[in-house]
Backbone bond lengths (Angstrom), bond angles and torsions (degrees), N, CA, C in turn:
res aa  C-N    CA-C-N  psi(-1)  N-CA   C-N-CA  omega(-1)  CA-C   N-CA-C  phi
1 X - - - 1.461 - - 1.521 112.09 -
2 X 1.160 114.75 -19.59 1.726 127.40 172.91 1.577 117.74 -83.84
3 X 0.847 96.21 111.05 2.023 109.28 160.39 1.776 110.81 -26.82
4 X 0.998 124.09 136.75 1.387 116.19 176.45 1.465 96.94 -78.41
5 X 1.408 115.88 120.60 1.661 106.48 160.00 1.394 117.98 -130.18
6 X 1.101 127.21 172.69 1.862 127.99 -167.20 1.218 113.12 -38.81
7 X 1.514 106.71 157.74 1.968 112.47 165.10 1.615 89.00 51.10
8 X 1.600 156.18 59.35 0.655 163.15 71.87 2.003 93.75 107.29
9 X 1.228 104.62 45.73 1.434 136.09 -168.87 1.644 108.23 -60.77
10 X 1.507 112.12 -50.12 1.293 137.82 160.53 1.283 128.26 -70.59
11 X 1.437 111.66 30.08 1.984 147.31 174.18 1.310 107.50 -115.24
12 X 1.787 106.99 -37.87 1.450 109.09 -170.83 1.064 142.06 -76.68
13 X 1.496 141.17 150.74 1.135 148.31 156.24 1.668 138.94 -89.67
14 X 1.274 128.13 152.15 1.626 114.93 -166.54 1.828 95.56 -126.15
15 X 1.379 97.32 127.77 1.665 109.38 155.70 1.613 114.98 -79.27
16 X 1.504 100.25 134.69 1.474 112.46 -174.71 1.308 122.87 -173.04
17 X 0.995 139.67 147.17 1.657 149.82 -160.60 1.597 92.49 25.14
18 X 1.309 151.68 60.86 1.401 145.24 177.53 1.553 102.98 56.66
19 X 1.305 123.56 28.41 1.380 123.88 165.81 1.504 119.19 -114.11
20 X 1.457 138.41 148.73 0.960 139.84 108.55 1.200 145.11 -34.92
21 X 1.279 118.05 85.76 1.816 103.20 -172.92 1.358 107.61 -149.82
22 X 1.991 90.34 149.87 2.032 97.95 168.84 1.198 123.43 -33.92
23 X 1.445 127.25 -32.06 1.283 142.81 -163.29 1.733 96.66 82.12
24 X 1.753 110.48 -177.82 1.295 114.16 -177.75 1.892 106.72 -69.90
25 X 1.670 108.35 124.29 1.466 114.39 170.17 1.302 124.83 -82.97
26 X 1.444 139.56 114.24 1.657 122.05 -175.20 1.232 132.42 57.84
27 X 1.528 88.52 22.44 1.983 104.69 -168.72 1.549 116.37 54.24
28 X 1.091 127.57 38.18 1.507 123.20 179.07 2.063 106.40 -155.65
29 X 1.586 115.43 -31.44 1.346 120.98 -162.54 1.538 99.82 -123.29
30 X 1.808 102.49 128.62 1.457 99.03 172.31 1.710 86.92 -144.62
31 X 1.459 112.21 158.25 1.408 132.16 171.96 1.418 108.70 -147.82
32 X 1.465 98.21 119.91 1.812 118.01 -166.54 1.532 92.52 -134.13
33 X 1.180 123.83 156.29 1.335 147.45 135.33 1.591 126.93 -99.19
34 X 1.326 101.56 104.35 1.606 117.38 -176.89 1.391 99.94 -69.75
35 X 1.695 102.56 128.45 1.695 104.01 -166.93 1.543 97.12 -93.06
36 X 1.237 107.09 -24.52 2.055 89.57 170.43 1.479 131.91 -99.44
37 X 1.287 100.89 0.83 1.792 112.93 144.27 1.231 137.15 -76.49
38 X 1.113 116.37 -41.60 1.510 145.90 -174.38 1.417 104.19 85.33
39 X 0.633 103.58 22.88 1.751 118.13 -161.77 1.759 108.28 -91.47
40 X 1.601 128.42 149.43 1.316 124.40 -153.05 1.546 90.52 -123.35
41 X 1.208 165.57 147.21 1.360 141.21 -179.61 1.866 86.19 -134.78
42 X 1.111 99.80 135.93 1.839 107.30 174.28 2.032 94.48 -119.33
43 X 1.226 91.76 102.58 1.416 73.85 177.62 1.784 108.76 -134.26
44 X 1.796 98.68 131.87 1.616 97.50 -164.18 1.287 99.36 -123.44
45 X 1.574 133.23 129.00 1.666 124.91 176.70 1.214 89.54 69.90
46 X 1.044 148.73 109.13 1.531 141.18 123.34 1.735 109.05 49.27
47 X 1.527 112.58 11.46 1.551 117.40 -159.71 1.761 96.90 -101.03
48 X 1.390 151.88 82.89 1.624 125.59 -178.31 1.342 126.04 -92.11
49 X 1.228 129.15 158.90 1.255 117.59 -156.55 1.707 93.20 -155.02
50 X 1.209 117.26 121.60 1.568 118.42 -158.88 1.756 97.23 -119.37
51 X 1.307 121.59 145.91 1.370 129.15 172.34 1.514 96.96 -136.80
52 X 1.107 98.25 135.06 2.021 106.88 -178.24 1.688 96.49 -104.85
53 X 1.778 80.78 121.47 1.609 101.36 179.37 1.568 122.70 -74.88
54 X 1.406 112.24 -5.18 1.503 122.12 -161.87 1.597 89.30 -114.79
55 X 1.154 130.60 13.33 1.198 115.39 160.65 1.335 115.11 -119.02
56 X 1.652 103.76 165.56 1.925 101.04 -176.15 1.552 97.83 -78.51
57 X 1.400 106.33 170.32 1.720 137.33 158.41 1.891 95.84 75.14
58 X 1.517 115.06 13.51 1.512 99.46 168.64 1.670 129.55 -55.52
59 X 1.016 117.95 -28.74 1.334 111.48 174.35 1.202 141.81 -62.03
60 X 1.521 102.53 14.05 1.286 135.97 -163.29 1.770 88.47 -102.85
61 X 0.745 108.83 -78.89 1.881 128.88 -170.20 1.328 94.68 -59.77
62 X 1.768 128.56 -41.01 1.391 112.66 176.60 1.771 132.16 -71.39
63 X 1.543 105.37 -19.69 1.197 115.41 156.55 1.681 122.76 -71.07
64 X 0.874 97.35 -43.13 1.718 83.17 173.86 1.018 146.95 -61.63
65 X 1.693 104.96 -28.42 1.355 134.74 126.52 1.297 116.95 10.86
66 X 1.369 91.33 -102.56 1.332 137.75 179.98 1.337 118.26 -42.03
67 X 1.539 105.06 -44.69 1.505 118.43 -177.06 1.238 113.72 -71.54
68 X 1.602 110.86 -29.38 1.769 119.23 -167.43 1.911 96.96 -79.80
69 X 1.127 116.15 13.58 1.508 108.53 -171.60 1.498 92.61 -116.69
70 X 1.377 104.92 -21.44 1.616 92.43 -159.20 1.487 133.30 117.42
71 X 1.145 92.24 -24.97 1.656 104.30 -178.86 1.630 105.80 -95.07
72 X 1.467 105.79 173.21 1.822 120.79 -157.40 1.492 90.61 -115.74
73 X 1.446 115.62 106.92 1.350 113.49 153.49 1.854 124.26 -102.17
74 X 1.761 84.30 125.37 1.391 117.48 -166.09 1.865 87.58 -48.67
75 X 1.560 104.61 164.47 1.027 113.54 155.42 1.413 134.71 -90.25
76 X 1.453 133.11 122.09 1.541 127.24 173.12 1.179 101.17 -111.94
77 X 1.721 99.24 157.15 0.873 116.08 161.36 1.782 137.31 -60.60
78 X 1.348 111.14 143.35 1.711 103.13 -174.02 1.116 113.10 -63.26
79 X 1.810 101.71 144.30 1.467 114.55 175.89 1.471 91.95 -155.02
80 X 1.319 94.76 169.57 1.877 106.94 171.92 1.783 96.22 -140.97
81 X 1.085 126.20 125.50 1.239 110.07 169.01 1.657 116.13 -100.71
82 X 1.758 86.06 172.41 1.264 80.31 -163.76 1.458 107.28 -138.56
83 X 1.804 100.57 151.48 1.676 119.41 -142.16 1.800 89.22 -59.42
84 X 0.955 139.74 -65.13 1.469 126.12 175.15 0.677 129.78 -43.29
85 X 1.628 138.97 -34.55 1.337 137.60 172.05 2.037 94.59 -63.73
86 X 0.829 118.46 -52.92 1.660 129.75 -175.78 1.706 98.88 -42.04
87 X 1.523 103.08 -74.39 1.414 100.49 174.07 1.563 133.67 -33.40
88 X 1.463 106.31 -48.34 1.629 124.94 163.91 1.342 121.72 -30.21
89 X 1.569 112.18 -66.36 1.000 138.25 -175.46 1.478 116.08 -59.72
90 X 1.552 112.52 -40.86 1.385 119.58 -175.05 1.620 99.32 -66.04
91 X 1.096 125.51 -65.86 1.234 136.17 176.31 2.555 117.68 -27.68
92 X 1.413 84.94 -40.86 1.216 102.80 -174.04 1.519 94.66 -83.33
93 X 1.418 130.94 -76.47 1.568 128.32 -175.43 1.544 105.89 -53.01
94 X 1.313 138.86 -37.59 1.384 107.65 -177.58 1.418 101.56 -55.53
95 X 1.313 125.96 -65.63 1.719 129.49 -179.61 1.049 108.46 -14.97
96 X 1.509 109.72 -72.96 1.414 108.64 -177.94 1.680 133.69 -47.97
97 X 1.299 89.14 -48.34 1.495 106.64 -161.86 1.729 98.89 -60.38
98 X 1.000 132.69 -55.44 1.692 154.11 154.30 1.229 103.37 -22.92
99 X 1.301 123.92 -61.73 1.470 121.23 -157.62 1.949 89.35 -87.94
100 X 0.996 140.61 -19.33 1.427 145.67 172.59 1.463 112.78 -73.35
101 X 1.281 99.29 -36.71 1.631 116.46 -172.23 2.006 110.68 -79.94
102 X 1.390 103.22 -40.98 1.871 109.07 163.22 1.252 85.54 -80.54
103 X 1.158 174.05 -28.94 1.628 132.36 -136.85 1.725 69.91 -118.48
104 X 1.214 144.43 -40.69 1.734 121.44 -171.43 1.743 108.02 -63.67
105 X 1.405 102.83 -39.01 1.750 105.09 158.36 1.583 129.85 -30.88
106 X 1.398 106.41 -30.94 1.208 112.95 169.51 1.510 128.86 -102.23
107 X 1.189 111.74 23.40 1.683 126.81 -175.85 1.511 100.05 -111.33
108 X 1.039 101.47 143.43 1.469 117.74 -179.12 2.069 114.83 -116.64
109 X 1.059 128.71 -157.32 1.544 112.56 -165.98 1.150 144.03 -10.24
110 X 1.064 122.89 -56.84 1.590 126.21 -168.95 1.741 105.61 -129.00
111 X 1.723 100.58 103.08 1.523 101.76 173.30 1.191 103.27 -168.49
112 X 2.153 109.97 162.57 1.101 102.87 179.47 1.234 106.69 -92.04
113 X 1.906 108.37 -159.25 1.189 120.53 162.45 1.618 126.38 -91.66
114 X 0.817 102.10 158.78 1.771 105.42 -167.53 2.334 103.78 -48.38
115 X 0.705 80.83 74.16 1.744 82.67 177.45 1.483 126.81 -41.74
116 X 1.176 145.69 154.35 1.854 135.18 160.26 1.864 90.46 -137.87
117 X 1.515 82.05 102.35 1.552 105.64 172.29 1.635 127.21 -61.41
118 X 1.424 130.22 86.70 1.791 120.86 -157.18 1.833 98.46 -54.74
119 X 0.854 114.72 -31.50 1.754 121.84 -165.76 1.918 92.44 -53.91
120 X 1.290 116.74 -54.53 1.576 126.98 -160.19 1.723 115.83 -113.46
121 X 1.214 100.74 -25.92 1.430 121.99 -166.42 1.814 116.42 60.46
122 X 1.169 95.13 7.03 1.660 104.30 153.98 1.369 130.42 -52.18
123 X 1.516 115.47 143.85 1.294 107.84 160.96 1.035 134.09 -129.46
124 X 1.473 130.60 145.08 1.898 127.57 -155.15 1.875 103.80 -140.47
125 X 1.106 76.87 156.66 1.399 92.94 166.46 1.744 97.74 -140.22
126 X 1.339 98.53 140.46 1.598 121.06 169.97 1.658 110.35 -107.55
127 X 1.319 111.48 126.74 1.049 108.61 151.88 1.824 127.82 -129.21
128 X 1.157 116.97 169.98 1.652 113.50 -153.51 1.238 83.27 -122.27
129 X 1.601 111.88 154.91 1.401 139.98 -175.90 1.714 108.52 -141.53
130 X 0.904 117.34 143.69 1.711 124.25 -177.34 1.641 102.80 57.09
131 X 1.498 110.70 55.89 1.728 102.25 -158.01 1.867 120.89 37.23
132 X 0.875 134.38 -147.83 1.282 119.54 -141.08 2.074 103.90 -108.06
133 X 1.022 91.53 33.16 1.687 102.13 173.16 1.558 109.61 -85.22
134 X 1.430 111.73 -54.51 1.760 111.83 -171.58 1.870 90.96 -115.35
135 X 1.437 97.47 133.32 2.053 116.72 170.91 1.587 85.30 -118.25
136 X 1.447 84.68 171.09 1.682 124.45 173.81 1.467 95.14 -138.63
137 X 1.237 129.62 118.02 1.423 139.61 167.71 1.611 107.87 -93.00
138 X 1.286 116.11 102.41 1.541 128.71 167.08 1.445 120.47 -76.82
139 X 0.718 141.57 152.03 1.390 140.46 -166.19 1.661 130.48 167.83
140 X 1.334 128.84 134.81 1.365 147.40 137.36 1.219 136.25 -27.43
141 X 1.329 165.14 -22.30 1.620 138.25 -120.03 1.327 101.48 -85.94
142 X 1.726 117.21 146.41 0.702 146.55 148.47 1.521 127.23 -34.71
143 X 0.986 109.69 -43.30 2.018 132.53 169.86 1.282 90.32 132.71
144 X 1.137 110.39 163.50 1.047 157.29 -177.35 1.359 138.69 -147.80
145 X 1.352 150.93 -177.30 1.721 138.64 -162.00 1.231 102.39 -74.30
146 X 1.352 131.61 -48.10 1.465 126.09 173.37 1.321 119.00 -57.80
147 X 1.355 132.84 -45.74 1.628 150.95 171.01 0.854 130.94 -104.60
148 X 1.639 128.32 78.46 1.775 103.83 -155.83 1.537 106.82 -99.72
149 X 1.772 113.92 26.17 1.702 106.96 148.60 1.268 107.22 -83.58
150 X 1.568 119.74 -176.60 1.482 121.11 167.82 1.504 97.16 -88.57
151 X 1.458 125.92 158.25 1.680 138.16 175.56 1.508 99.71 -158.79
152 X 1.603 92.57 142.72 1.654 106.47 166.97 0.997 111.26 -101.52
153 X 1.711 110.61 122.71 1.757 134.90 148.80 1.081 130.74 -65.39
154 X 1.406 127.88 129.87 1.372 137.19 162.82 1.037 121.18 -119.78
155 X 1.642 116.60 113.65 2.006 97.66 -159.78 1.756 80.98 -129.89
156 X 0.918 86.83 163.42 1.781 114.60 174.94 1.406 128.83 -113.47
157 X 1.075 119.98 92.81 1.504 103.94 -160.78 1.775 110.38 -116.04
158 X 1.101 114.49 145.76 1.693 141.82 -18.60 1.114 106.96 -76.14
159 X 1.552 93.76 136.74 1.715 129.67 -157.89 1.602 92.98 -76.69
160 X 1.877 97.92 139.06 1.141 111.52 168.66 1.661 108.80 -118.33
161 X 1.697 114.08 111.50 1.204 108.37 176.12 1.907 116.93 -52.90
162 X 1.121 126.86 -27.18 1.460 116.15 171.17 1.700 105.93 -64.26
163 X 1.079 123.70 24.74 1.565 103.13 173.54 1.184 117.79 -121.21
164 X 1.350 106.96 6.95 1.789 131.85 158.16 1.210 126.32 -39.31
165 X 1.938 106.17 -50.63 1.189 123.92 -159.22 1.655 97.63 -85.90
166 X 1.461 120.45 3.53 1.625 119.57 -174.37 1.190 109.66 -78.43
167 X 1.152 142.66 124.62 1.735 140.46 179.92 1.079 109.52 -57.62
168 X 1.685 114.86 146.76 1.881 111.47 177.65 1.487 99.21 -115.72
169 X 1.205 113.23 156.59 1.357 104.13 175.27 1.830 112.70 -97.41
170 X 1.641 118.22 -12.06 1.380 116.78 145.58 1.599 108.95 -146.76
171 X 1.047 87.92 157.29 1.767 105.78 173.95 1.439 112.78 91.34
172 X 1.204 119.68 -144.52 1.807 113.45 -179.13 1.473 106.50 -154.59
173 X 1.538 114.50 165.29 1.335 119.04 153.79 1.760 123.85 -47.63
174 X 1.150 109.63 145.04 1.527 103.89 177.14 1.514 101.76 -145.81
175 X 1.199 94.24 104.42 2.076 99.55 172.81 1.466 131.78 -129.25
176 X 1.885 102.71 28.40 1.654 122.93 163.41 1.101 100.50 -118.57
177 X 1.865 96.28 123.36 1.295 129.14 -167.76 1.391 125.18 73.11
178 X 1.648 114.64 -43.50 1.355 112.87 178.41 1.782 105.83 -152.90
179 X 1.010 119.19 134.49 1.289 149.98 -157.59 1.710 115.52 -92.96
180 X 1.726 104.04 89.16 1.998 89.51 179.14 1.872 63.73 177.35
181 X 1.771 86.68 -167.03 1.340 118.97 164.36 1.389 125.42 -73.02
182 X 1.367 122.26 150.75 1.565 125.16 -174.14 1.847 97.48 -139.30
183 X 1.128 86.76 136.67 1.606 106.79 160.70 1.238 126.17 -167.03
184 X 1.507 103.38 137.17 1.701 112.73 -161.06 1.863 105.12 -77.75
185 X 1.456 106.79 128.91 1.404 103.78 -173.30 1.610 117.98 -63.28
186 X 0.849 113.15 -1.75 1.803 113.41 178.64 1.511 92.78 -79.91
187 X 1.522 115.31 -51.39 1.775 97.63 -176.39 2.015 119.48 -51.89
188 X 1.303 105.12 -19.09 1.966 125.26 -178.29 1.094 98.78 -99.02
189 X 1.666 145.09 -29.26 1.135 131.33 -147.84 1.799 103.81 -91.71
190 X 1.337 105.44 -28.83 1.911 108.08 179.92 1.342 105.28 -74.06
191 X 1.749 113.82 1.95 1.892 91.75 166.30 1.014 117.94 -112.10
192 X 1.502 124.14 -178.88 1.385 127.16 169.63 1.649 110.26 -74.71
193 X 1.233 95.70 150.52 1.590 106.56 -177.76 1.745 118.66 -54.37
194 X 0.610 102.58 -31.14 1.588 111.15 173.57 1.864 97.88 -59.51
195 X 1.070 113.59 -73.21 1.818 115.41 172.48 0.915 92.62 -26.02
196 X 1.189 119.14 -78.72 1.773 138.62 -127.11 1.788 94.53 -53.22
197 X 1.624 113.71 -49.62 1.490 116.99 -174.28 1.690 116.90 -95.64
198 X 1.394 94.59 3.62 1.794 103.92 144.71 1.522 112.11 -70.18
199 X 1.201 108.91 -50.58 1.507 113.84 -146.31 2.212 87.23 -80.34
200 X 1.382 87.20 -31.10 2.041 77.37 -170.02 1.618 101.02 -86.34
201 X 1.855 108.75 -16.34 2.176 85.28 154.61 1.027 116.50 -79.45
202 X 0.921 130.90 -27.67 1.621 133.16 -177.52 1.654 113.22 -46.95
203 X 1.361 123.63 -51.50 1.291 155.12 164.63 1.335 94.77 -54.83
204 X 1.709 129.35 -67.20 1.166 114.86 -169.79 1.479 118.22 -59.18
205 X 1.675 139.07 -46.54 1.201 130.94 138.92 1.047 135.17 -4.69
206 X 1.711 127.42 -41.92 1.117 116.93 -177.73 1.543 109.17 -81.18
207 X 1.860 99.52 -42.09 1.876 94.99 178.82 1.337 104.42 -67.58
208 X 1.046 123.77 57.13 1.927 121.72 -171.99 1.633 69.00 -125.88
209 X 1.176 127.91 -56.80 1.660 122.13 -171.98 1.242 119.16 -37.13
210 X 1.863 125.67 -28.69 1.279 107.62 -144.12 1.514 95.54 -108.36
211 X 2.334 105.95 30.55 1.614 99.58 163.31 1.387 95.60 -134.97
């Protein structure tokens, strides 16, 4: 239902009131998942239509949904989630999302908005330098197969191996598989959010070096 637009913007998702959601579509269509319901809400015109994520055989009720609009829902694989894992998560993305949300406060021309990626459940903000030739990709993940804590990335792209040799004041270089700064969120997670997006401009400054 989204326009394709740059940095692949029209992929994204927004954290908010303990939701996941498209945000408002065409002024009339939004689809969120309420993280302390478990609950999926499709709601179009003033019309809502709820599928409960914590129960089995939903993908049944979520296609039809889907289908009565018109649109093609892909197939996934089965899951049921579950209300603790939900709870977890809420706890972890407000942090994040906050401490992403002051540190974009401090960007000036060319940047996005704080993103929640469905592919990773990460969240980034990009910002552009020399207009849209050199980004800095900011970011969250949760873990993933290589990391299964959550750590914040700061990558610079296109990566200049001389910007290795620049001192960090936490975390380390990281240049297997992907190329920027790394830091494990437990070392960010014991401060208050205000730190937390000191400490990730601070970091962003330095990948300011590697143009």
């Amino acid at each position: 239902m989204i326009e394709e637009i740059p940095h692949y913007g029209h992929d994204a998702l927004f954290f908010q009131n303990d939701e996941i959601t498209t945000g408002l579509l065409n002024n009339k269509t939004e689809v969120k998942i309420h993280l302390l319901t478990g609950e999926l809400l499709y709601f179009h015109n003033e019309i809502g239509h709820f599928v409960d994520l914590t129960c089995d055989g939903f993908y049944e009720r979520l296609e039809s949904i889907v289908t009565k609009y018109g649109l093609n829902m892909p197939k996934v694989p089965s899951l049921t989630l579950r209300q603790e894992c939900l709870f977890e998560y809420i706890t972890f993305a407000k942090r994040v999302n906050k401490s992403l949300e002051l540190f974009r406060m401090k960007l000036r021309d060319h940047f996005t908005q704080v993103h929640l990626w469905p592919h990773g459940f990460d969240f980034s903000v990009e910002s552009f330098i020399n207009g849209d030739k050199d980004q800095i990709g900011v970011g969250v993940s949760p873990g993933e197969d290589s990391y299964e804590a959550p750590y914040l990335y700061v990558n610079p792209y296109p990566f200049s191996e001389n910007i290795i040799h620049q001192p960090l004041p936490i975390g380390k270089w990281h240049t297997q598989g992907w190329n920027g700064i790394k830091v494990d969120w437990n070392e960010l997670d014991i401060k208050k959010e205000q730190d937390i997006s000191s400490d990730i401009y601070t970091l962003y400054l330095v990948a300011m070096h590697n143009f």
